[in-house]
C-alpha positions as CSV (number, residue, x, y, z in Angstrom):
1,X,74.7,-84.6,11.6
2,X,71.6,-84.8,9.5
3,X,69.2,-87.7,9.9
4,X,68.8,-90.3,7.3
5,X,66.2,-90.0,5.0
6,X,63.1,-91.9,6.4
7,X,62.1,-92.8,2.8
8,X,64.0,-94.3,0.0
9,X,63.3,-94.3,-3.9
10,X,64.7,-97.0,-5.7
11,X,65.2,-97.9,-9.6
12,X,67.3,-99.3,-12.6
13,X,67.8,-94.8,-13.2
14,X,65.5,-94.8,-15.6
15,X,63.7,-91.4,-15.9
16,X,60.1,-92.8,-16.2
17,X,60.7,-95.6,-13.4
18,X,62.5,-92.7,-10.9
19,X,59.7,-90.3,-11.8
20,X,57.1,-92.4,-10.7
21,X,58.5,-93.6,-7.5
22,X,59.6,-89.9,-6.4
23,X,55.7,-88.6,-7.1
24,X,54.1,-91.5,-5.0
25,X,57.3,-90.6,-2.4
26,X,56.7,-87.5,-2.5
27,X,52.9,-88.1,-2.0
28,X,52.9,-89.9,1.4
29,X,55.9,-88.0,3.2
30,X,57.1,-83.9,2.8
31,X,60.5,-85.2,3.6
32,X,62.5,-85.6,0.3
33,X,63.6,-89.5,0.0
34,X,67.1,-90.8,-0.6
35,X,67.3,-91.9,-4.5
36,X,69.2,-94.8,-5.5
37,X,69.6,-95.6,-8.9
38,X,70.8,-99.4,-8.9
39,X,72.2,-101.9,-11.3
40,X,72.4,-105.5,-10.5
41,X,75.2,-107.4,-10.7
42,X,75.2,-111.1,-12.7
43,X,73.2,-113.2,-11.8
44,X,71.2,-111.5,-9.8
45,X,70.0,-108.7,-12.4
46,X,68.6,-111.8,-14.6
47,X,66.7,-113.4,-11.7
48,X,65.4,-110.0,-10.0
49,X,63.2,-110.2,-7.9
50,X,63.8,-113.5,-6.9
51,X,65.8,-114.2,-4.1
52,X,68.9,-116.3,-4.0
53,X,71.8,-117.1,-2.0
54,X,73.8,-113.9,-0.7
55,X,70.5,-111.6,-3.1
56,X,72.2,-109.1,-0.3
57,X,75.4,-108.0,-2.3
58,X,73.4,-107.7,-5.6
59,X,73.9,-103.8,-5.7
60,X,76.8,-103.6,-4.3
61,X,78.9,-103.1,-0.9
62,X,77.2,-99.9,-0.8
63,X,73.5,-101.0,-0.8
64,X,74.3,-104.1,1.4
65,X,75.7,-101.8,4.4
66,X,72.5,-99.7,3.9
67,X,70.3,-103.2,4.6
68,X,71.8,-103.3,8.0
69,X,70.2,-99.4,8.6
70,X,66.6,-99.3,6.6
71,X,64.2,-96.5,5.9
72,X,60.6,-96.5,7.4
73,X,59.5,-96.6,3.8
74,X,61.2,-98.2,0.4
75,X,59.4,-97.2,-3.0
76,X,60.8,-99.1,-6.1
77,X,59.8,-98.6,-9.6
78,X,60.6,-101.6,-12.1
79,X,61.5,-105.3,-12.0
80,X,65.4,-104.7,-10.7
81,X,64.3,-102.4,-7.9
82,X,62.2,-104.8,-6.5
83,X,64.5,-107.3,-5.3
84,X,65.8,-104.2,-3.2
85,X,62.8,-103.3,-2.0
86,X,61.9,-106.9,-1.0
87,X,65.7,-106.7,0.5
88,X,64.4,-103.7,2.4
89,X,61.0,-105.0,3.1
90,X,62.6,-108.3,4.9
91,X,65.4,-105.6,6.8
92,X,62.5,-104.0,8.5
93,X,61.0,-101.2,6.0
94,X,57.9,-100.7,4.8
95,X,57.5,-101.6,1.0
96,X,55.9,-100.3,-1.9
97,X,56.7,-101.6,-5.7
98,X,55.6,-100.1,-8.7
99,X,54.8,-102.1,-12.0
100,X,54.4,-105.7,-11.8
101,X,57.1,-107.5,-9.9
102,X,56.3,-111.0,-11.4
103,X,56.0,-112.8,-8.8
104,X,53.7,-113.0,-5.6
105,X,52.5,-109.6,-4.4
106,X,53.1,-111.4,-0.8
107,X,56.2,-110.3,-1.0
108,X,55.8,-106.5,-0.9
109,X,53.3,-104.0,1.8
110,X,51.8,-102.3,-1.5
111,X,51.9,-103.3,-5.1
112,X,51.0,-100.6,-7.9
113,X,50.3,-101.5,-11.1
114,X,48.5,-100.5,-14.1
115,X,45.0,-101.6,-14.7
116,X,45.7,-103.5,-18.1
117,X,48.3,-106.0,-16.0
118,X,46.7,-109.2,-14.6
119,X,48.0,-108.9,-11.1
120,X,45.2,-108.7,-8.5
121,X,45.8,-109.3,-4.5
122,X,44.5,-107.9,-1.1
123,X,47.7,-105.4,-1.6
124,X,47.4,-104.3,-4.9
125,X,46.5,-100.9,-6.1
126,X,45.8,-100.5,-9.7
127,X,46.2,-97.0,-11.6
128,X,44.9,-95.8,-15.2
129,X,48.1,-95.0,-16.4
130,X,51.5,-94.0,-14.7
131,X,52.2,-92.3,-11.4
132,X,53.1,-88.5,-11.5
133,X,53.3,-85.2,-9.9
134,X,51.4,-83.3,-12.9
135,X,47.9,-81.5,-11.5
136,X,46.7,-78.1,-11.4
137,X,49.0,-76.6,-8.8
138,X,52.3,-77.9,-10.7
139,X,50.8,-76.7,-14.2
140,X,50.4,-72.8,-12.5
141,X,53.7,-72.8,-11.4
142,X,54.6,-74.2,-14.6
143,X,52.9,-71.0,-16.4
144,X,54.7,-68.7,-13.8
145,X,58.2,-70.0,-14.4
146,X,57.6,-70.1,-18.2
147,X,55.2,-66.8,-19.3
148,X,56.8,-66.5,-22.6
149,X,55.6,-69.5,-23.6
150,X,51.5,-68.0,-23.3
151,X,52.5,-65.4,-26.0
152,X,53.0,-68.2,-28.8
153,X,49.8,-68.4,-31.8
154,X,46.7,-70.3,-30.1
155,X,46.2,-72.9,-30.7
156,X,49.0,-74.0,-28.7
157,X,49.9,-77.2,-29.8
158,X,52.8,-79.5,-28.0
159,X,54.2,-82.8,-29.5
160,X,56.2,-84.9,-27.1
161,X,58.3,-87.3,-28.9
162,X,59.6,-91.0,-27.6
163,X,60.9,-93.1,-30.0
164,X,60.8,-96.5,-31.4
165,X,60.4,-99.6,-28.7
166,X,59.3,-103.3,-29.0
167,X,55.7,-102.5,-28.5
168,X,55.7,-99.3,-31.1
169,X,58.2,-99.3,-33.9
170,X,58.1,-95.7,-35.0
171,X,59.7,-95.6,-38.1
172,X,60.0,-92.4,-41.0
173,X,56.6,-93.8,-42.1
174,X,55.4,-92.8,-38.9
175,X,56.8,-90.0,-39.0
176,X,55.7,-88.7,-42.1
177,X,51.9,-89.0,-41.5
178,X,52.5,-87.5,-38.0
179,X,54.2,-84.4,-39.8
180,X,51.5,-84.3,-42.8
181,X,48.3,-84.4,-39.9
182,X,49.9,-81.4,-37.9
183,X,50.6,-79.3,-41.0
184,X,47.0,-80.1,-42.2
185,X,45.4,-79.1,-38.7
186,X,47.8,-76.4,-38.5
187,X,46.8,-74.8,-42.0
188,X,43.0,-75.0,-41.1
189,X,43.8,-73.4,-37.5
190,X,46.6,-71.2,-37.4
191,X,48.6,-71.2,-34.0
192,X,52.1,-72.8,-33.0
193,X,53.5,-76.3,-32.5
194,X,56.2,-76.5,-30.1
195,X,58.3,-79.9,-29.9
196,X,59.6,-81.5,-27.1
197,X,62.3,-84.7,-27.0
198,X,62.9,-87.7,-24.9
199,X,65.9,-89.1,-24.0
200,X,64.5,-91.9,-26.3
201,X,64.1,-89.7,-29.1
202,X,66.4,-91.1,-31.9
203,X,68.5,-88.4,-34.0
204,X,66.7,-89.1,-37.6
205,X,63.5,-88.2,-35.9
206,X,64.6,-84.9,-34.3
207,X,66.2,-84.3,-38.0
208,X,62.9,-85.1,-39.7
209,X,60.9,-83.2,-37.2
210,X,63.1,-80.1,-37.3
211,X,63.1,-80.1,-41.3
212,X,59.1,-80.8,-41.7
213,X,57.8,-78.1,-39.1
214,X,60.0,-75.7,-40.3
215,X,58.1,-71.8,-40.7
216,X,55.6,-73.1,-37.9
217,X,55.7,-71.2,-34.7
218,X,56.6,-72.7,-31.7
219,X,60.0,-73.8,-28.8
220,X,61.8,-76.7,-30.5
221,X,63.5,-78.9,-27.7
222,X,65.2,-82.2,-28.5
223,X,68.5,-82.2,-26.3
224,X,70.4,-80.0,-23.5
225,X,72.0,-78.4,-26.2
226,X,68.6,-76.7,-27.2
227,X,69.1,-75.0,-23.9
228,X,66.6,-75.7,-20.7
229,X,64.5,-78.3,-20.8
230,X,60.9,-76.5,-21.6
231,X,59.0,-79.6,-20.8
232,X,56.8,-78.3,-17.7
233,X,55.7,-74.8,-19.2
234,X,55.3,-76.0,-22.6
235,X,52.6,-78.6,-20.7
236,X,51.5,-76.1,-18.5
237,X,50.1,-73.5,-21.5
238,X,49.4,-76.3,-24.0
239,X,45.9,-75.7,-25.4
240,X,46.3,-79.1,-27.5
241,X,48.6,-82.2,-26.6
242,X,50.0,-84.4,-29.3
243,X,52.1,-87.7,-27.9
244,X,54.1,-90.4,-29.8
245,X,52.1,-94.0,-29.2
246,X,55.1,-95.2,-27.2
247,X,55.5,-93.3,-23.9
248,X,52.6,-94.1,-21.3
249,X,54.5,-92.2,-19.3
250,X,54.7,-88.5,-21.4
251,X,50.4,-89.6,-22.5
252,X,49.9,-89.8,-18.9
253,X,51.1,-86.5,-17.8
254,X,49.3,-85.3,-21.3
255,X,46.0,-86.2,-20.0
256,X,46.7,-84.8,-16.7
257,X,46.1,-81.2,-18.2
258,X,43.1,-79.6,-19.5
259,X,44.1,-79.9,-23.0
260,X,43.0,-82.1,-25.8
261,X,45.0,-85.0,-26.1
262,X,45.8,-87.2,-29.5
263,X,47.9,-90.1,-30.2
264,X,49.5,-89.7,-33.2
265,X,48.8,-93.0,-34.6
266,X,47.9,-95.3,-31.6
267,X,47.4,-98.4,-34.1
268,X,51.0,-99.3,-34.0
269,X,51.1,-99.8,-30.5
270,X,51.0,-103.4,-29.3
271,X,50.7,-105.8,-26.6
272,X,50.7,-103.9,-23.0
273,X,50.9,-100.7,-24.7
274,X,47.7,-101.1,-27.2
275,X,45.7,-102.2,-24.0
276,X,46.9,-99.0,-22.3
277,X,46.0,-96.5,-25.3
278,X,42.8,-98.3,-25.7
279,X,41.8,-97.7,-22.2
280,X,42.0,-94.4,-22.4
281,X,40.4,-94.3,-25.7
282,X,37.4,-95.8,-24.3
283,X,36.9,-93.5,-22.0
284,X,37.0,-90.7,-24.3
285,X,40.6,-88.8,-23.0
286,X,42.2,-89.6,-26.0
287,X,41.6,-90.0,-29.8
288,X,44.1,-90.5,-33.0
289,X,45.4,-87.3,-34.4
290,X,44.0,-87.9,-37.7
291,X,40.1,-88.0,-36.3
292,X,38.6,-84.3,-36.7
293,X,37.4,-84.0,-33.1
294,X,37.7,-80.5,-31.5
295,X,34.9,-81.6,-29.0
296,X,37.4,-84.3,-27.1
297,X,37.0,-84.5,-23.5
298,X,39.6,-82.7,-21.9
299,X,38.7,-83.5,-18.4
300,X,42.0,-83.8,-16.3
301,X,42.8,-87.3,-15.3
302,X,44.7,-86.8,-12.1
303,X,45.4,-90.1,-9.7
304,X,48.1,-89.6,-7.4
305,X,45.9,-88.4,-4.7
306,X,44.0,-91.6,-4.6
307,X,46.7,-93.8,-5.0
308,X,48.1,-92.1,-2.5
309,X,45.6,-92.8,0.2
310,X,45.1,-96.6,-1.0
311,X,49.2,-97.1,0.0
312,X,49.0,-95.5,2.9
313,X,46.0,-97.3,3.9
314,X,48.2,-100.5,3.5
315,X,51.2,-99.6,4.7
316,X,49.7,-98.2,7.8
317,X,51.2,-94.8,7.9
């Protein structure tokens, strides 16, 4: 019989939440972690993390069994997962939560949160932007898996597309200066644009971006029906990175590379979001797609490893 998994990753199944739990999991153990994806039942999802009255059955039969026989280590991304991994924490594992649980840090071994958010403690680690796996080694392999992809025109330009949220309401507006910046760089430059989706990415926008990069070289990914997913190789041989305002998650794996990064109109970002993009501005990683800047710094901003270290230091493993 196999052993348990010693560490668990837990989240609402979100792909941004789960991928930043599994790098920092993946960080501090070799041993691949148990994933649960969770959903709260009434009340409890509303009151997460807070603790109530029988908090225990709030995923399920399933997850309350699992109390009775915790990990060493719990790693939760999101304001759901923590009231497991507070549940796991007070069972006897080791916690970690990612992104501000909104309430005492107390609560948790390790807190990690971006550096815009308030939260400060004795167990709080603050990051530039989101938690990844995205460095030099994982952009190689990327290149090896994907060697077609180093053939396309250079300049090798990728644009990752989100799509609208509260804090950046893409709309065809948007959209249209987006389009009308690349086909302007890409007239005075040559090379190929290659698109790539997210599971945000709402169907007029793949229509619009299909239709106004048509005759342009380049992969054009918005769903599985476009075949695999060329996310990783299309990062890993990108010469220039162009990201929607709304994904810290897709810009923070941009700036992880050696390419140029722009943000194709970073003014409609707001609240959290604005703070994020104007971090990063100020430190001269990023810059709007309509500046004429081919001198951007490009210098890799990788953080796991540090990260890394700071948890474990708290955690004591």
């Amino acid at each position: 019989m196999m052993p348990a998994p010693s560490t668990w990753v837990l989240t609402d199944g979100r792909a941004g939440n789960e991928r930043q739990a599994l790098a920092l999991a993946r960080a501090l153990s070799s041993a691949e972690p148990r994933i649960w994806r969770l959903d709260a039942h009434a009340p409890w999802r509303w009151c997460a993390p807070r603790r109530f009255p029988a908090s225990a059955r709030a995923f399920g039969e399933e997850f309350r069994r699992a109390l009775h026989e915790p990990p060493q280590l719990a790693i939760g991304c999101g304001r759901q997962a923590a009231l497991a991994t507070r549940l796991l924490g007070d069972a006897g594992a080791r916690s970690v939560q990612i992104l501000d649980p909104r309430i005492d840090p107390r609560h948790w071994d390790a807190v990690v949160v971006p550096e815009h958010d308030a939260l400060r403690g004795a167990n709080v680690v603050t990051t530039v932007c989101s938690l990844h796996d995205v460095d030099a080694e994982s952009l190689a392999l990327a290149r090896a898996r994907f060697p077609h992809f180093g053939e396309l025109p250079s300049p090798r330009t990728l644009l990752l597309l989100g799509g609208p949220i509260v804090n950046a309401s893409l709309d065809m507006a948007w959209w249209k200066r987006t389009a009308e910046c690349l086909r302007a760089r890409h007239q005075c430059d040559g090379g190929s644009i290659s698109i790539c989706a997210s599971r945000r990415t709402p169907e007029w926008l793949a229509t619009a971006a299909r239709a106004d990069l048509r005759g342009i070289a380049g992969v054009r990914w918005f769903a599985a029906g476009d075949g695999e997913n060329p996310y990783a190789g299309l990062l890993g041989w990108a010469e220039r990175i162009v990201v929607s305002p709304d994904s810290v998650n897709m810009i923070s794996e941009a700036i992880a590379t050696p390419a140029q990064v722009a943000i194709a109109s970073p003014e409609c970002a707001r609240g959290r979001h604005a703070q994020f993009l104007q971090s990063l501005v100020q430190r001269g990683r990023i810059r709007p797609l309509d500046r004429d800047d081919l001198d951007a710094d490009a210098t890799p901003v990788i953080e796991l490893p540090r990260v890394a270290a700071a948890v474990r230091a708290l955690i004591g493993t």
